[in-house]
N, C-alpha and C positions, 0 to 999 in steps of 0.2 A: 504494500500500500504506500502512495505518494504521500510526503505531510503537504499541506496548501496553507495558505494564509486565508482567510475570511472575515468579513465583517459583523459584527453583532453589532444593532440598532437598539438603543432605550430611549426612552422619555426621560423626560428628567424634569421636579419642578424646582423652578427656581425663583424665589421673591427679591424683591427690590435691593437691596444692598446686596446679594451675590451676582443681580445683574450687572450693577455698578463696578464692580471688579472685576468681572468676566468683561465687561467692555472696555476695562484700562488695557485688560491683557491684549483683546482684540485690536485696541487701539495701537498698543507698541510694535502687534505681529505685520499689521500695516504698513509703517513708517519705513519696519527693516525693508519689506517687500519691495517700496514703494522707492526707496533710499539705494536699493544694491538693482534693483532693475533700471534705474537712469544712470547709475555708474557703469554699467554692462552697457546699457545703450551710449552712451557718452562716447565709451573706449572705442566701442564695437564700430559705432558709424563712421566716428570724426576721425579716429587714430590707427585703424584697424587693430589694435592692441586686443588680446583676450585679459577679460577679468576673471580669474575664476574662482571657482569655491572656496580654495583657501585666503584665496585674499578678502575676497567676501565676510568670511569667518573672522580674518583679522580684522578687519573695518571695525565689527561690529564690536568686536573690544571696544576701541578705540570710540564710537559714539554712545556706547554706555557709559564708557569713562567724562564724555562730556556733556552727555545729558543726565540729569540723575534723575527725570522721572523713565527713563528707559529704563534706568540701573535699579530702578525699585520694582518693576514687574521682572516674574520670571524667565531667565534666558534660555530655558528649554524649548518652548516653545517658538523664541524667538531663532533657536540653531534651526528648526523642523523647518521656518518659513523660508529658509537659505535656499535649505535641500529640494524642498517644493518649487522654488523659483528656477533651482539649475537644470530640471528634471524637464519644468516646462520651456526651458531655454534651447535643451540637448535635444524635443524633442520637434522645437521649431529648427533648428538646425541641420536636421535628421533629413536628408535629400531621398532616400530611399520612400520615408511615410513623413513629409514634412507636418509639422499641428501650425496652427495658430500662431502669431508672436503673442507672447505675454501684454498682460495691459498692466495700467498703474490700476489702483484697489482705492474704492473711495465710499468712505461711511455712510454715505446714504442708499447707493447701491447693494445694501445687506451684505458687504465683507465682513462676517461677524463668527470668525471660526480658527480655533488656535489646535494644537496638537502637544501632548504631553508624551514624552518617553517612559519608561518606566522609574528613572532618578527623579524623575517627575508628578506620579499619580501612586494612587493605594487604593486599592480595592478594598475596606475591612473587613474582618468577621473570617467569613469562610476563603474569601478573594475569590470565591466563582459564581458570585450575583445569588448568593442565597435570601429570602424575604429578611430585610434588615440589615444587609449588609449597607454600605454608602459609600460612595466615591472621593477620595481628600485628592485633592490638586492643589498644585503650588500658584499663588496670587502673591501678589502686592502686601497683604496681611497675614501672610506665611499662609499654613494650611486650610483651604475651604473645604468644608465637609457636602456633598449635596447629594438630598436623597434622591434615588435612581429610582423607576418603575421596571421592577426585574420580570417581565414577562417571560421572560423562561431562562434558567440557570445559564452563567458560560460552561461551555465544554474544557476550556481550560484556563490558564492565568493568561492574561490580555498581556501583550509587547507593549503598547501603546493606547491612548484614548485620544479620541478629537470632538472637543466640546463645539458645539456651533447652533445657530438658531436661526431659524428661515424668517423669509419674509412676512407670514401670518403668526409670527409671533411666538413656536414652539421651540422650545428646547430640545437638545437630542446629544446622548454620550455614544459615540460610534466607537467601538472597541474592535481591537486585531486582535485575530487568537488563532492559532497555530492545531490543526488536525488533520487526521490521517482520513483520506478516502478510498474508498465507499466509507461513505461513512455510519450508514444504513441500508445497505444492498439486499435489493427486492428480490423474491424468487423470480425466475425466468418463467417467461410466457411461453415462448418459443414463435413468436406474433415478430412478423419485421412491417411497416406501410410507407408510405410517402406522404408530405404533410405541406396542402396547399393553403396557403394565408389568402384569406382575400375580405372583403367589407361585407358585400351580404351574409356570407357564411365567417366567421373568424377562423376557423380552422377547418380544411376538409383533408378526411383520413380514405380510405382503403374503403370501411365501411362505415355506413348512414349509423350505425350504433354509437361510433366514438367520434362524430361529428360535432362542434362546436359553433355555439352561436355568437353573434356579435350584439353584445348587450350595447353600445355606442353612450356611455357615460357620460362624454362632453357633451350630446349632442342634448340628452337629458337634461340636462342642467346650460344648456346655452342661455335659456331666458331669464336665468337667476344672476347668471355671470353679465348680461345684456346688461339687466336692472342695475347689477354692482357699478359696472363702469360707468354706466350714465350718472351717477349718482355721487360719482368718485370727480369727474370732467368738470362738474358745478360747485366743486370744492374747489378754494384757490388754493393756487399751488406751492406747496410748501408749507400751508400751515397747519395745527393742531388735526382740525377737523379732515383734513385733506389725508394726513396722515392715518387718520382713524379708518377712512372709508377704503385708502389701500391697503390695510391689514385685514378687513372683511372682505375684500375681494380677494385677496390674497388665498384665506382660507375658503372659500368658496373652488378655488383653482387646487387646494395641496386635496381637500375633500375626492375630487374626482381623480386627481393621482394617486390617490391611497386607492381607491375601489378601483382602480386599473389595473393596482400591481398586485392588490389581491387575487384580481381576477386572472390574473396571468400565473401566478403560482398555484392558483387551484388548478387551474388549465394543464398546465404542463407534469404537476404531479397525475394527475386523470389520462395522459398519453403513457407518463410513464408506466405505469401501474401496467398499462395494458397492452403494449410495447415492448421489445428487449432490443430493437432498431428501429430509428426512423428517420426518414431522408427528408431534408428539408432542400428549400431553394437559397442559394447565396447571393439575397438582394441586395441591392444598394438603395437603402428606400432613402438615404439622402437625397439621389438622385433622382428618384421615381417624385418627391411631392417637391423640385424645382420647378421653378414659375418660368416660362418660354412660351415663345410662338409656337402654334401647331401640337402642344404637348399633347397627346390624349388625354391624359392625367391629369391636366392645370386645374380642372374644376373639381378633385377628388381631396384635395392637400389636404383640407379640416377630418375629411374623415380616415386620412393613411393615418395625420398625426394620432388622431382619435385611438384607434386600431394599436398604432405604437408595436409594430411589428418588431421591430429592433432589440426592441427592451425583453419582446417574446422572447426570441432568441437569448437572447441573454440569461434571461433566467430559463427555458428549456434544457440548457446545456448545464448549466449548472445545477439544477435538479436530476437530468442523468448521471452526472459523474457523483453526486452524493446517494445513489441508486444505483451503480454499477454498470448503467446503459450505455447504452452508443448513441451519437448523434453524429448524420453524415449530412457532410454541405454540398451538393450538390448543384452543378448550372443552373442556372435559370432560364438559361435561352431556350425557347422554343416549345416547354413544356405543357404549354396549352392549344400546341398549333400540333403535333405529333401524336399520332395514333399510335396507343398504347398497347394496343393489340397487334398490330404488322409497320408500327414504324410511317408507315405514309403521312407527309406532311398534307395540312388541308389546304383547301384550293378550292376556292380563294380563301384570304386568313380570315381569321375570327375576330371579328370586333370587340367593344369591350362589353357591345349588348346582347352579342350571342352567346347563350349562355346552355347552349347544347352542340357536342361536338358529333360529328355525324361522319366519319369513315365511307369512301366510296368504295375501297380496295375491298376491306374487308363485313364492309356491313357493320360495322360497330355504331353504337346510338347509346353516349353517356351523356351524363351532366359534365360541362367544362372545367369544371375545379376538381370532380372525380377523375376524371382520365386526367389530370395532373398528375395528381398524386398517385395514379399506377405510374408514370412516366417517373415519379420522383421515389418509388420505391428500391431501395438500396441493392434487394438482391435480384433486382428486373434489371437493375443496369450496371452492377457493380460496384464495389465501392471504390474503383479507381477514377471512374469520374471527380471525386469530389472525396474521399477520405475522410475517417473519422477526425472530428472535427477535437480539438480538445478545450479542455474548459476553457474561457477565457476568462470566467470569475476564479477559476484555483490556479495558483503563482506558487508553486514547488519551490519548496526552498534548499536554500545549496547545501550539500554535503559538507560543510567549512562553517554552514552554521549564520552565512551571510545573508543580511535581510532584503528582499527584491520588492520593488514599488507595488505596493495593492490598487488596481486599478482604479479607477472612478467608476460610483456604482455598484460594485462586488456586496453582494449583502446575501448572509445566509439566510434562510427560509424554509 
């Protein structure tokens, strides 16, 4: 068994003077961010000089040493903001899969999230989130104590915590902890299908049995989220009021991402279950809900986002490897224009409103997201199309014991 890294999610309540100090913290994680990415940009444009980590690291000596309200919050979290920033630097840099350049961080835009090491935090009690344990982090006032909502115990002692609170106003202690997968491997089915994504149907499988619907969550709640903004736009801007009404719209928005990604881990545990392989398509839905001339797609974007195919993915695969399954990524091209039965493509193609595929060769007559997913099943086409896909929530870590980046997102479930 591989050990991975993962995330563990809590609530956490927090009252007013621990917001107060968590905000100093978030304020100084800021400044370094904000401080060492214009000196990187500085070097980087005007001098082509590299600045790097360790100098970075020295700096911030050096502006603790002359600021002293930086020197009174903790530098734990202020090393973690370095490492975050050079990560995001390496991986703007990175010509094979360029990201992003980094931006500056600015306190109204909800930059409100720091990271503690383990010289840095303490789990009391049992240290695996038993009812009444509580989380102490290092502050400005030496140790803060804040009670955690332990929804279900950690599997082991956490590496690190990152304290942060979103836009609507929730507190959350995101914890890494280190375990072995499978981490609870299901009997085998002996069942392989292919698994087509689409908006009418959310999921179409092999068989109408383990077919999925698309409950469409945003689309439910549009005219509440309608109401919030209108009501947000007649608030002037910037002030108390204004504020109030985008933290209720706020949670109006995190509301329907929770019932999402519920819905998607109920989802993908119910393939698993019934499953021991399954072929998916390797989309690029960034691509599919881009706004262009001629796209067939332009008019679909609210409901691809809605759907959140990506995020499927993400947790599909990650519930197989904690299940012992397989997950195969297979092409996407063509898959709904190909008879599943003898291979003949159709002719003429299928648009995006035929919604029955109809074989001349061989007389086949399915529904177009079922003859997908024959076409996407693993041992119809092999798995060298497309190979087993592996987690990209589980980050194996080195034999030396060295700790590798936990992606954005990774959350156990």
């Amino acid at each position: 068994m591989a050990k991975v890294e993962v995330r563990y999610n809590y609530r956490l309540r927090v009252h007013a003077r621990q917001a107060q100090l968590l905000q100093g913290v978030f304020d100084s994680c800021r400044f370094v961010w904000n401080q060492a990415l214009g000196r990187w940009g500085d070097l980087w444009r005007h001098e082509g000089l590299s600045y790097s980590y360790r100098t970075a690291a020295a700096e911030l000596t050096d502006w603790r040493s002359r600021f002293e309200w930086l020197a009174d919050q903790p530098q734990c979290p202020q090393q973690q903001t370095l490492r975050h920033l050079y990560r995001s630097i390496s991986a703007f840099l990175d010509k094979a899969n360029p990201a992003g350049r980094p931006n500056y961080k600015k306190r109204r835009d909800g930059y409100a999230t720091a990271e503690w090491t383990k010289n840095g935090f303490k789990v009391g009690g049992t240290g695996l989130g038993i009812a009444g344990d509580r989380l102490a982090i290092a502050t400005s006032a030496g140790r803060m104590s804040l009670p955690v909502v332990w929804s279900r115990p950690l599997p082991t002692e956490p590496t690190s915590v990152t304290i942060y609170s979103d836009r609507a106003g929730r507190w959350f202690a995101s914890f890494v902890v280190r375990l072995e997968v499978p981490e609870a491997p299901l009997d085998p089915t002996g069942r392989t299908t292919g698994l087509d994504v689409g908006l009418s149907t959310f999921a179409t499988t092999e068989e109408d049995t383990t077919d999925i619907e698309n409950p469409r969550f945003a689309r439910m709640a549009a005219k509440a989220l309608a109401r919030s903004q209108r009501n947000t736009a007649r608030k002037k801007k910037g002030s108390k009021n204004w504020a109030r009404a985008k933290q209720r719209q706020a949670r109006l928005a995190a509301k329907v991402a929770n019932q999402r990604a519920d819905f998607h881990h109920k989802a993908a545990r119910h393939l698993i279950a019934a499953y021991d392989r399954i072929g998916i398509e390797d989309l690029k839905v960034k691509n599919m809900s881009r706004r262009g001339k001629g796209s067939s797609k332009t008019g679909l974007n609210r409901s691809i986002a809605d759907a959140s195919w990506a995020q499927f993915r993400h947790i599909l695969t990650w519930q197989a490897t904690k299940a012992g399954k397989d997950i195969v990524a297979l092409p996407a091209r063509d898959t709904t224009q190909t008879c599943s039965t003898c291979g003949e493509k159709a002719n003429p193609r299928l648009e995006l409103s035929d919604r029955v595929f109809s074989g001349r060769c061989c007389g086949l007559v399915l529904g177009r997201d079922r003859n997908a997913a024959r076409n996407l099943n693993p041992d119809r086409c092999g798995a060298s199309a497309g190979g087993t896909e592996s987690a990209g929530v589980a980050v194996p870590v080195g034999d030396d014991g060295t700790k590798p980046k936990v992606p954005a997102g990774t959350l156990a479930a």
